[in-house]
C-alpha positions in Angstrom: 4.9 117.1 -176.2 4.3 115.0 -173.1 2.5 111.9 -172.8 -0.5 111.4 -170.1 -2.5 108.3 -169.1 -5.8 108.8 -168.0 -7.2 105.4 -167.2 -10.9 104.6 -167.3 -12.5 101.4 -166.4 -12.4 98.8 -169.3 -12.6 101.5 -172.5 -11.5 99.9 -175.9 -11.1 102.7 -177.5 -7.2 104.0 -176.3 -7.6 106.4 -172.6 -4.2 107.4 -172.8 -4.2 111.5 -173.1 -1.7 111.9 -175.9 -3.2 115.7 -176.9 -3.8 118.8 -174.8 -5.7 121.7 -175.5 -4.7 124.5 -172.6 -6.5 126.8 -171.2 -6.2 130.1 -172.4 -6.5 128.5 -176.1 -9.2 129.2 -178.6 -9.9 126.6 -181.5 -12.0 127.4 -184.1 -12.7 124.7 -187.2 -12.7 121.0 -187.7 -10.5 119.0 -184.9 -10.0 115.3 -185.9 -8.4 114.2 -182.9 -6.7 110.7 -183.1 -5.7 109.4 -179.3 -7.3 110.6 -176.1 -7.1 113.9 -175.9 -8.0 117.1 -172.8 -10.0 120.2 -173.4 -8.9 122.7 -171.0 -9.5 125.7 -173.6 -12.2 126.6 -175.6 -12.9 124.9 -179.2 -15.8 125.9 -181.9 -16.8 124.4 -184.6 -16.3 120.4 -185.4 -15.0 117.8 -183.0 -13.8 114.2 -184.0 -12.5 111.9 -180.9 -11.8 108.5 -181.7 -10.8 107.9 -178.3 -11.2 109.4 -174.6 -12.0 113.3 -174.7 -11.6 114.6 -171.8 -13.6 118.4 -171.1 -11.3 119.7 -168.0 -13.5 122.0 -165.4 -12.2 125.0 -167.7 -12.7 123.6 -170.8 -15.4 124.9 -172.9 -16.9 123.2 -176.7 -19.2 124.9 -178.7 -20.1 121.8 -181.1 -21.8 122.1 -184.9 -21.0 118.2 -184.0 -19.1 115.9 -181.5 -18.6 112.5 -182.5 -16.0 110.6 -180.0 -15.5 107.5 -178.4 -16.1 107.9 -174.8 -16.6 111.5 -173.6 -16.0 113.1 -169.6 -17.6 116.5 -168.8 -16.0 118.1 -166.0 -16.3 121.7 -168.1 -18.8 122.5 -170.9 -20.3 121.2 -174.2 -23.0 122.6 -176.1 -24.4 121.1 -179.5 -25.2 118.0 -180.5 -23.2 114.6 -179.4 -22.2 111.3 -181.1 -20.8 109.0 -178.3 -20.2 105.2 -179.4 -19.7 104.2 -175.6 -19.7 106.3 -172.8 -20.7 109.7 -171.8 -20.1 110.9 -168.4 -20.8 114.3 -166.7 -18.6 115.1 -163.8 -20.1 117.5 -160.6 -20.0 120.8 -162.0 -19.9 119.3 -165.3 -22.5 120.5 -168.0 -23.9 119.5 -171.7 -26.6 121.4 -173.7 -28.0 119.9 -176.7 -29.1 116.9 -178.4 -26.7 113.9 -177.4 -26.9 110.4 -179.5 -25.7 107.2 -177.6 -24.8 104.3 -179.7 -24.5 101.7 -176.4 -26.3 102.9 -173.3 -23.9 104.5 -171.4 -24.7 107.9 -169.9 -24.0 108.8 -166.4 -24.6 112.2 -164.9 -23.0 112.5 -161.9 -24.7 114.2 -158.8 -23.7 118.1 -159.0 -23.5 117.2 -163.0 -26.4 119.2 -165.7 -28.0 117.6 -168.3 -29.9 119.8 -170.6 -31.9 118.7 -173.6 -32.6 115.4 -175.8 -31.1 111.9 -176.1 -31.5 109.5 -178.3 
């Protein structure tokens, strides 16, 4: 499989894309996901990032629970959200559900939705 870098401003916690979920693709279960990694399917069920996720405008989680690193919504999350550093929604991008920031660092982008509680 291909390596991708995906570089975003001053992260500590690895950006380089080193897994790819494609569109067309349905996960369902617990995915422990060690590097950066792209969404461009759809995934249900558990989601561990220890790095950059990446939710690509076609991508689509259903989370019981995300925990990640940093997180960037171009697609679609629903559930609740554990993001150490950074959460960032993309125009068109969308997240339903309760989110938990460790650091302050949620952006919504203008054109992005934000839809229910933070912490």
């Amino acid at each position: 499989m291909g390596k991708w870098s995906l570089r975003s401003g001053g992260s500590s916690g690895g950006s380089d894309i080193v897994t790819l979920i494609g569109e067309g693709t349905v996960f369902t279960g617990d995915l422990v996901l060690r590097g950066g990694a792209r969404i461009d399917g759809k995934v249900v069920g558990r989601v561990t990032a220890a790095a950059l996720l990446v939710v690509g405008p076609g991508g689509d989680i259903e989370a019981e629970e995300l925990r990640a690193h940093s997180v960037t919504v171009c697609g679609s999350i629903r559930g609740k959200l554990i993001v150490e550093e950074r959460l960032e929604i993309q125009p068109g991008g969308r997240v339903c559900g309760q989110v938990v920031m460790e650091k302050e660092g949620l952006v919504v982008a203008p054109g992005g939705l934000f839809e229910g509680a933070i912490e």
